[in-house]
C-alpha positions in Angstrom: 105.4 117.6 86.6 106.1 115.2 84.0 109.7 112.9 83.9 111.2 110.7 81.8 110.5 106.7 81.9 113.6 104.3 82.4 114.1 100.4 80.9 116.2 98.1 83.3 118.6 98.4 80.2 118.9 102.1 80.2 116.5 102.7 77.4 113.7 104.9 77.4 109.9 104.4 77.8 108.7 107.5 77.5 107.2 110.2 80.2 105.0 109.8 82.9 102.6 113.0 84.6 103.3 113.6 88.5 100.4 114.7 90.5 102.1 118.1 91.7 100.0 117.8 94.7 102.1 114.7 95.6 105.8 115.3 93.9 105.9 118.9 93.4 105.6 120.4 97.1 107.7 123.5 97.2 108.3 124.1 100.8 109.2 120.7 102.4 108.0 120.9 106.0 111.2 118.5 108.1 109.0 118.9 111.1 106.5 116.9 109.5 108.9 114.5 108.8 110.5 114.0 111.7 106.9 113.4 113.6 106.5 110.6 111.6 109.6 109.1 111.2 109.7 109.1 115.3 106.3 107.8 115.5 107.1 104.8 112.9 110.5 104.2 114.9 108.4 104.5 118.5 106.1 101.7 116.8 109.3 99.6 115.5 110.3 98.9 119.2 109.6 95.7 120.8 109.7 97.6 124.1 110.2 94.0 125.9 113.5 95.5 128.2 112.6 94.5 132.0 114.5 95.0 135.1 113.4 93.0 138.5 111.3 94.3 141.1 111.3 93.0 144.2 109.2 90.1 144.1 111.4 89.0 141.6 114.8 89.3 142.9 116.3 85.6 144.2 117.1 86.9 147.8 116.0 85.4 151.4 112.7 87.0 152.4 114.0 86.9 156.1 113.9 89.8 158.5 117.8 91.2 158.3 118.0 91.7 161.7 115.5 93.1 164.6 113.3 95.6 164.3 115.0 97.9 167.5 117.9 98.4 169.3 120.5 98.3 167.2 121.1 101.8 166.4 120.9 101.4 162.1 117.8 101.9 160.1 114.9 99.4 160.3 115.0 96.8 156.9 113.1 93.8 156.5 114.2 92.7 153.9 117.2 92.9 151.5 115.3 92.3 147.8 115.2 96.1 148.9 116.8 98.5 146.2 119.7 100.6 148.6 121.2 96.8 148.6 123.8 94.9 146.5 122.0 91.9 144.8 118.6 93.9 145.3 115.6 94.8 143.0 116.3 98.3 140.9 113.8 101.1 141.8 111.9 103.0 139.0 113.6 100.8 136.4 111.8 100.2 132.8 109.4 97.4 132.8 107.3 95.9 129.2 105.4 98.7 127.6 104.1 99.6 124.3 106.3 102.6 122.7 103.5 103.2 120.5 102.1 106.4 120.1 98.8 107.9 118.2 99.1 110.7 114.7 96.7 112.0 112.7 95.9 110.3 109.4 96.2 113.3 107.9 100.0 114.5 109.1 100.9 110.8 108.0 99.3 111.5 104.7 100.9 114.9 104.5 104.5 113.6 105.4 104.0 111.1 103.0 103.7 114.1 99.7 106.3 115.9 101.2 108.9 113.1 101.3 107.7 112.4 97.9 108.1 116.0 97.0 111.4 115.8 98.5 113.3 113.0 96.5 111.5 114.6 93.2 112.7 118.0 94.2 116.6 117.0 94.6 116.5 115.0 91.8 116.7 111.8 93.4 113.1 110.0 91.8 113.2 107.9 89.2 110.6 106.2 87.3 111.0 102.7 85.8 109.1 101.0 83.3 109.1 97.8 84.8 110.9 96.3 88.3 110.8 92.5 86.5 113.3 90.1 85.4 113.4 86.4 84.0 115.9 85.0 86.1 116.7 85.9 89.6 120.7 86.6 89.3 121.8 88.9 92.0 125.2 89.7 89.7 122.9 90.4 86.5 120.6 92.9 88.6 123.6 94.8 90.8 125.5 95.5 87.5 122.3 96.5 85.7 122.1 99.1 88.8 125.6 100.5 89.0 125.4 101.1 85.1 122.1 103.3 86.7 124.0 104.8 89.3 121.4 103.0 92.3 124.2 102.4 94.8 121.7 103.2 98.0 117.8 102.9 96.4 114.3 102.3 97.5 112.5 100.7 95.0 108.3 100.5 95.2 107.4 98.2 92.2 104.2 97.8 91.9 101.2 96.1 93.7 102.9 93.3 93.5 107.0 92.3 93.9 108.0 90.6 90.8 109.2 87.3 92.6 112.7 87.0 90.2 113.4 90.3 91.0 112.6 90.5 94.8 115.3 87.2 94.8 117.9 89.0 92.6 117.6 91.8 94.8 117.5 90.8 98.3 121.5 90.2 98.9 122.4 93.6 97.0 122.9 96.2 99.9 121.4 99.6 100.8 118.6 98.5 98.0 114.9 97.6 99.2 112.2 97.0 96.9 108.7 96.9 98.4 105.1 96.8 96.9 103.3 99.6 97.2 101.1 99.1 100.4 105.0 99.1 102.2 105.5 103.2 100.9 106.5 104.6 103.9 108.3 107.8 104.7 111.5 106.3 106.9 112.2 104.0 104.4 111.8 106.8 101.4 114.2 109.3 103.6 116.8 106.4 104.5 118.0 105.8 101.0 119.2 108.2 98.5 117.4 107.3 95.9 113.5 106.6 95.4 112.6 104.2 92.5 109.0 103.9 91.5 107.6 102.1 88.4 104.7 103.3 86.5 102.6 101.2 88.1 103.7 102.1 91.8 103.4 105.9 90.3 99.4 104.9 89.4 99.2 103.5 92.5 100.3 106.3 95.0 97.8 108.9 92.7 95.1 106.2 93.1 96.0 106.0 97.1 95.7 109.8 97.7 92.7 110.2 95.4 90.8 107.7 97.9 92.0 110.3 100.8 91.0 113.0 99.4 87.4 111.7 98.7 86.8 110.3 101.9 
């Protein structure tokens, strides 16, 4: 698959090959998508909500009232869940949300989420994500004139610093380096943005898969 290169000014830089194996996947499997995008949301969550158990509640450890002969149920104590002010019974407690996938289905979601954005015709490749001077105004009209209203941008092994800091108040755009390609935040914005050197990167990446 070959597509045309992009300058931040609109010019053109060319064309660029796509490793069909990565951008040109015919059938896009949404199962496979949605295993990982629950399984990097599961991961995402601090999991630190708590109720009180019993030793926790602040109530009087005291007997309520004697054991026998007063015709009601027997309690001892009333941190007891059936009572106002009490502990909660089966309530969630701090735990891990985490949850294991195969390498191989997160490598697999990954092409066809690629596939995806290059099949609707919503990838584009960009020389270079770099600018001199970190104005937010210069950058956001620079996009509009591109038509990136809602954008992931993956620039490179490295985030130009200028253009991380022109970018980083500009809504429903991200720009990450290349080790932060992941498949939520390629599905969660309209448009995926890589620049040549991403591009070289995510061939490299899966060619290292592949061999191992």
């Amino acid at each position: 698959m070959k597509l045309d290169v992009i300058k931040l000014d609109g010019g053109k830089a060319g064309s660029v090959d796509l490793d069909d194996a990565i951008f040109g996947i015919d059938e896009i499997r949404g199962d496979i998508l949605q295993r990982v995008v629950t399984w990097q949301l599961a991961k995402r969550r601090s999991g630190n909500h708590k109720i009180q158990v019993r030793n926790e509640v602040s109530r009087t450890g005291k007997k309520m009232y004697k054991q026998k002969g007063t015709g009601g149920a027997r309690h001892g104590s009333r941190r007891a869940a059936q009572f106002v002010g009490g502990a909660k019974a089966h309530g969630p407690v701090v735990r891990s949300h985490e949850f294991g996938l195969n390498k191989k289905v997160r490598a697999l979601a990954l092409r066809h989420a690629l596939s995806s954005k290059a099949k609707s015709g919503s990838l584009v490749v960009l020389d270079a994500a770099e600018l001199t001077d970190p104005k937010t105004a210069g950058l956001r009209a620079t996009l509009d004139k591109m038509g990136l209203k809602n954008a992931l941008i993956i620039a490179g092994p490295e985030v130009n610093a200028n253009f991380k800091l022109a970018a980083r108040n500009i809504p429903n755009i991200d720009v990450l380096p290349n080790a932060g390609l992941n498949v939520y935040d390629v599905l969660r914005r309209g448009t995926l943005v890589l620049t040549k050197a991403a591009v070289e990167g995510i061939s490299a990446r899966f060619a290292e898969k592949e061999a191992a």
